[in-house]
N, CA, C and O of each residue as an XYZ file, in Angstrom:
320
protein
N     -11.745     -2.186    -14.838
C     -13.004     -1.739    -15.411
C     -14.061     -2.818    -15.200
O     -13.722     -4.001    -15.233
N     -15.386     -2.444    -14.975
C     -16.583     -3.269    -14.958
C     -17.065     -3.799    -16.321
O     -17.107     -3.255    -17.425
N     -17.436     -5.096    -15.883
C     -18.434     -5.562    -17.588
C     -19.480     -4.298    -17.820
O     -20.254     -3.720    -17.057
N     -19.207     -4.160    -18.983
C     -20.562     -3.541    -19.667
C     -22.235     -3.893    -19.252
O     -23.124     -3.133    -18.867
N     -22.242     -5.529    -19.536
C     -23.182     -5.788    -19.292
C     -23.946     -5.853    -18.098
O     -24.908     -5.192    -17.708
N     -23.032     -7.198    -17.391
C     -23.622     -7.396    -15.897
C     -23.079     -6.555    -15.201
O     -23.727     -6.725    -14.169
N     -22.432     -5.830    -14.991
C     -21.970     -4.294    -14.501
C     -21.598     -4.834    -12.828
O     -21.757     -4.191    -11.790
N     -21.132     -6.036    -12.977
C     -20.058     -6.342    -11.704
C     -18.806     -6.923    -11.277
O     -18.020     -6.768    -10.343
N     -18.951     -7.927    -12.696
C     -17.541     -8.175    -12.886
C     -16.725     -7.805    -13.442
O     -17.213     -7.006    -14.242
N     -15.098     -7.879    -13.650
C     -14.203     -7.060    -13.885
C     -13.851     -7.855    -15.129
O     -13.805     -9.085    -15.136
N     -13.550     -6.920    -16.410
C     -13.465     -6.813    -17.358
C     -11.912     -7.805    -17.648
O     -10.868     -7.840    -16.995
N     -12.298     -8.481    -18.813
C     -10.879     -9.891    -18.941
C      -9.633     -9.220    -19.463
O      -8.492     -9.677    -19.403
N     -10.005     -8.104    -19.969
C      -8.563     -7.118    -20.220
C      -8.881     -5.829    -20.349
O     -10.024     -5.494    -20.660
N      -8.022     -5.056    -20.152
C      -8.334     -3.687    -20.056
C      -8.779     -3.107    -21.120
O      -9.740     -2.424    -20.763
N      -8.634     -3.017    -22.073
C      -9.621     -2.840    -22.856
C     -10.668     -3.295    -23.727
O     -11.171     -2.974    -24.804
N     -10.802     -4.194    -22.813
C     -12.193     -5.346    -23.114
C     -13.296     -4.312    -22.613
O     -13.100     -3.235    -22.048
N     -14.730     -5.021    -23.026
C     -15.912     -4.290    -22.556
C     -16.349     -4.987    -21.659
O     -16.821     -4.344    -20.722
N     -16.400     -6.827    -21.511
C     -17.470     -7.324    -21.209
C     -16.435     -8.521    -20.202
O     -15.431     -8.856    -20.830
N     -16.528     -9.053    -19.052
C     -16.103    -10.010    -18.350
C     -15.914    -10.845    -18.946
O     -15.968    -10.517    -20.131
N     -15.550    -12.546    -18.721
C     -15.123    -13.593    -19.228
C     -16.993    -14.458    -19.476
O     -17.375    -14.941    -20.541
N     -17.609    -14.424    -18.502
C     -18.903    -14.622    -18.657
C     -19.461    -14.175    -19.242
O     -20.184    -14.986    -19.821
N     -19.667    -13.001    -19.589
C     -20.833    -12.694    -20.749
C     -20.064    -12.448    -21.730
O     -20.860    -12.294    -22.656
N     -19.095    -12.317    -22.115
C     -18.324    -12.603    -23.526
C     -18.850    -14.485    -23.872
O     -19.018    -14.945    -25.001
N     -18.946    -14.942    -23.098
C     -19.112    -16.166    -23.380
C     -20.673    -16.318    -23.947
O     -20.964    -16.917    -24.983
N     -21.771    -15.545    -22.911
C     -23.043    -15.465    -23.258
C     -22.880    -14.881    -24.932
O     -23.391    -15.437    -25.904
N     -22.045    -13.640    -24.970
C     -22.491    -12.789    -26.484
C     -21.973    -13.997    -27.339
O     -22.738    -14.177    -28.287
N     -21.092    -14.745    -27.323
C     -20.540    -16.449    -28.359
C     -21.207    -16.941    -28.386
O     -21.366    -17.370    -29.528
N     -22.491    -17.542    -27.180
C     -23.839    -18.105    -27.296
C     -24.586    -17.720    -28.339
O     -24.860    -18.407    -29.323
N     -24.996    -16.343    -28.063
C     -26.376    -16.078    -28.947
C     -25.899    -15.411    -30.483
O     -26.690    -14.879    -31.261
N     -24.230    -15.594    -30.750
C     -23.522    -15.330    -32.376
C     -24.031    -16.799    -32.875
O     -24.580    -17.117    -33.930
N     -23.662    -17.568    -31.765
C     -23.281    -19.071    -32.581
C     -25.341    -19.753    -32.850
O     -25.627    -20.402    -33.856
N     -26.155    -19.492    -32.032
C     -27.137    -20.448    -32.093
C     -28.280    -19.278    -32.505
O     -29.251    -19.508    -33.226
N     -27.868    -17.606    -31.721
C     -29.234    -16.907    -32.388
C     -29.867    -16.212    -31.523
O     -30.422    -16.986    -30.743
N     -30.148    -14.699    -31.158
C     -30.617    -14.374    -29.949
C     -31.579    -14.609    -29.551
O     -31.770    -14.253    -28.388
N     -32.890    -15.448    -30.397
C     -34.064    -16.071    -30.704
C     -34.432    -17.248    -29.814
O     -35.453    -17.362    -29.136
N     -33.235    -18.263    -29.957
C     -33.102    -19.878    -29.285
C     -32.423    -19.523    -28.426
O     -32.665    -20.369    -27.565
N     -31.460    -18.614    -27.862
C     -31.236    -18.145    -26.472
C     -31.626    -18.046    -25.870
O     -31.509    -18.832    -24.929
N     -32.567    -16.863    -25.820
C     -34.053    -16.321    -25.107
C     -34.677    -17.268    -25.140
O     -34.702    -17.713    -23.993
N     -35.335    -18.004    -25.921
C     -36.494    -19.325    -26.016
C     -36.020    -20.022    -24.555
O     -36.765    -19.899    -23.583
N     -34.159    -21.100    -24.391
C     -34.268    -21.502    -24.170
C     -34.110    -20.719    -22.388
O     -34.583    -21.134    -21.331
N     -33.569    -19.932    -22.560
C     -33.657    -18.812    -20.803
C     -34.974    -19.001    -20.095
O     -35.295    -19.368    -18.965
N     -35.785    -18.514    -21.459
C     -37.048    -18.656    -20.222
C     -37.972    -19.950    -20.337
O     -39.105    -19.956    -19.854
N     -37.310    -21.283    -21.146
C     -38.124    -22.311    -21.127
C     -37.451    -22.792    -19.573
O     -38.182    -23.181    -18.662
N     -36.037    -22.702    -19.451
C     -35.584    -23.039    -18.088
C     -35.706    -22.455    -16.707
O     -35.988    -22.961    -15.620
N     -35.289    -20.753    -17.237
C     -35.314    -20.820    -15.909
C     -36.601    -19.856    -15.424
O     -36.837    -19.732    -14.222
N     -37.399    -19.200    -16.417
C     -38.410    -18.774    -15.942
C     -40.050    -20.218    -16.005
O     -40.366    -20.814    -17.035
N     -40.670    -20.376    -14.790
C     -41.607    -20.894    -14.468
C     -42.825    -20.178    -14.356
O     -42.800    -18.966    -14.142
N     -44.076    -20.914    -14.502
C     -45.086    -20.369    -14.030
C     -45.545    -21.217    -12.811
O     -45.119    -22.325    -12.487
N     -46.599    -20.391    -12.139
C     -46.864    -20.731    -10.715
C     -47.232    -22.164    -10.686
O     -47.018    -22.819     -9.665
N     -47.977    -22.903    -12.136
C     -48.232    -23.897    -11.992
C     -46.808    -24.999    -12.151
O     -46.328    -25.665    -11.234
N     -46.469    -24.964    -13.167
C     -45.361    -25.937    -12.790
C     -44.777    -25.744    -11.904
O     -44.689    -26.699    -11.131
N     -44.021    -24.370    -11.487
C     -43.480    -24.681     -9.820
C     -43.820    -25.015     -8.827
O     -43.114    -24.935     -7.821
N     -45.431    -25.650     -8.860
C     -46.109    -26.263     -7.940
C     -45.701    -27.635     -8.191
O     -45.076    -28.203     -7.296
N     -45.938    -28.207     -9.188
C     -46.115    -29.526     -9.812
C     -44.338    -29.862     -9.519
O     -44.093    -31.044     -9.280
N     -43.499    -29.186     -9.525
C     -41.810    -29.560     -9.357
C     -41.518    -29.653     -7.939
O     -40.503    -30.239     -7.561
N     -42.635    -28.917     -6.822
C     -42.482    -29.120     -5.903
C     -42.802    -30.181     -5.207
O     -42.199    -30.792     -4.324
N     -44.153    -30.380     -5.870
C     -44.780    -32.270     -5.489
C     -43.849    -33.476     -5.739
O     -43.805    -34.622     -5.290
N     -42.963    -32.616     -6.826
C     -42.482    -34.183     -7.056
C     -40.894    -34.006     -6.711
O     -40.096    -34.758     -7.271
N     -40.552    -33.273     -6.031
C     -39.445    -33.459     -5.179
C     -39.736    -33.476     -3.873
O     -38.750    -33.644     -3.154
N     -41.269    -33.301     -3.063
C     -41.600    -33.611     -2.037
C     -41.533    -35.004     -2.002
O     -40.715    -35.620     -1.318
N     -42.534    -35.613     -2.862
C     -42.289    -36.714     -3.187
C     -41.340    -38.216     -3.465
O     -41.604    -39.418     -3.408
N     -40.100    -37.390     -3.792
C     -39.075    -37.956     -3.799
C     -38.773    -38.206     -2.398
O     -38.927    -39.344     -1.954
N     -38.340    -37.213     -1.618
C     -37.869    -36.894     -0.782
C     -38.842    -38.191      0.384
O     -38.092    -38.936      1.014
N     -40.581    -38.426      0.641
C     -40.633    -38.595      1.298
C     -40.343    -40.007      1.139
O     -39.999    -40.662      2.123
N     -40.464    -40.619     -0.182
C     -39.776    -42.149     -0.841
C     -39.050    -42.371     -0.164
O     -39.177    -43.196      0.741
N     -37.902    -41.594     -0.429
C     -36.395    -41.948      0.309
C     -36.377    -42.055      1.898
O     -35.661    -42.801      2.565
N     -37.374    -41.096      2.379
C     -37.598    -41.299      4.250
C     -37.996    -42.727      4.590
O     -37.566    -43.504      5.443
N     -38.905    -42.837      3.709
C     -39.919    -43.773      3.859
C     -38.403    -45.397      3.970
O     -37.944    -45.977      4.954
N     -38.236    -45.493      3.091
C     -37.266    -46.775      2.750
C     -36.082    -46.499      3.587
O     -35.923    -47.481      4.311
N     -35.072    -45.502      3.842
C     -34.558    -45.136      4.613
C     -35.323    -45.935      6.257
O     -34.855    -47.042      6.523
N     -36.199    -45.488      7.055
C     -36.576    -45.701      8.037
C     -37.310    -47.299      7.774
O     -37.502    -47.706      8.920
N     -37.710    -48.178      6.975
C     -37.638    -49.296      6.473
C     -36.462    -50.198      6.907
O     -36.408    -51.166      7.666
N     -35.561    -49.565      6.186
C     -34.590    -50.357      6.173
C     -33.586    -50.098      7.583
O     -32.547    -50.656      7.935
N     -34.313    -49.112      8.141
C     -33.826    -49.284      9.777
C     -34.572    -50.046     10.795
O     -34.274    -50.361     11.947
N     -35.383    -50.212     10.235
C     -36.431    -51.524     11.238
C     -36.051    -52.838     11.009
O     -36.035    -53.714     11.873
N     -35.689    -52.999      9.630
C     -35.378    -53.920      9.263
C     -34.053    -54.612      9.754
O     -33.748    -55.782      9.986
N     -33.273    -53.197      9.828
C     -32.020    -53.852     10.442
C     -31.859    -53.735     12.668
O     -31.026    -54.244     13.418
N     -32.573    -53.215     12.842
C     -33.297    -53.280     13.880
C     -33.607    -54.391     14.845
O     -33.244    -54.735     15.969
N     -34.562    -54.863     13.771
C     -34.910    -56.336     14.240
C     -34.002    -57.472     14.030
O     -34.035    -58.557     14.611
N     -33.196    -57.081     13.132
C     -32.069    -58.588     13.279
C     -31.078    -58.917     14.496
O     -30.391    -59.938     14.474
C-alpha cells in the first residue's frame, strides 16, 4: 500500500497509513506543534527572490576566494 500522505512511498506495515517518513513528520508536528513546523518549513526552505539573490553572492563569493588562493598558491609553488 502507498503512504496516505506523500502518496509514493510504501506503507511501514500493512496496515499502516503513512510510510516511515511522514509518520516521522506527523511525531514532528505532535511533539513541537503544527504552528513551529510550518514556521520553521518555510523559514528554511521557502525563499524570497531577494535572499536567494543575496545566498547566491555569497557562495559566488566564496567560491571565487577559494579560486583566487587556490591559483595563488600555485604560483607560489611554481616559482620555487
Amino acid at each position: 500500500m502507498t503512504c496516505r500522505f506523500c502518496l509514493t512511498e510504501s506503507t511501514e506495515s500493512y496496515f499502516g497509513s503513512w510510510c516511515e517518513r511522514c509518520h516521522k513528520l506527523q511525531r514532528l508536528i505532535s511533539l513541537f506543534g503544527g504552528e513551529k513546523v510550518m514556521s520553521i518549513l518555510e523559514n528554511v526552505l521557502i525563499v524570497d527572490s531577494d535572499t536567494q539573490k543575496e545566498k547566491i553572492k555569497t557562495e559566488l563569493k566564496g567560491e571565487l576566494t577559494t579560486r583566487e588562493y587556490n591559483l595563488r598558491a600555485r604560483k607560489e609553488a611554481d616559482s620555487k
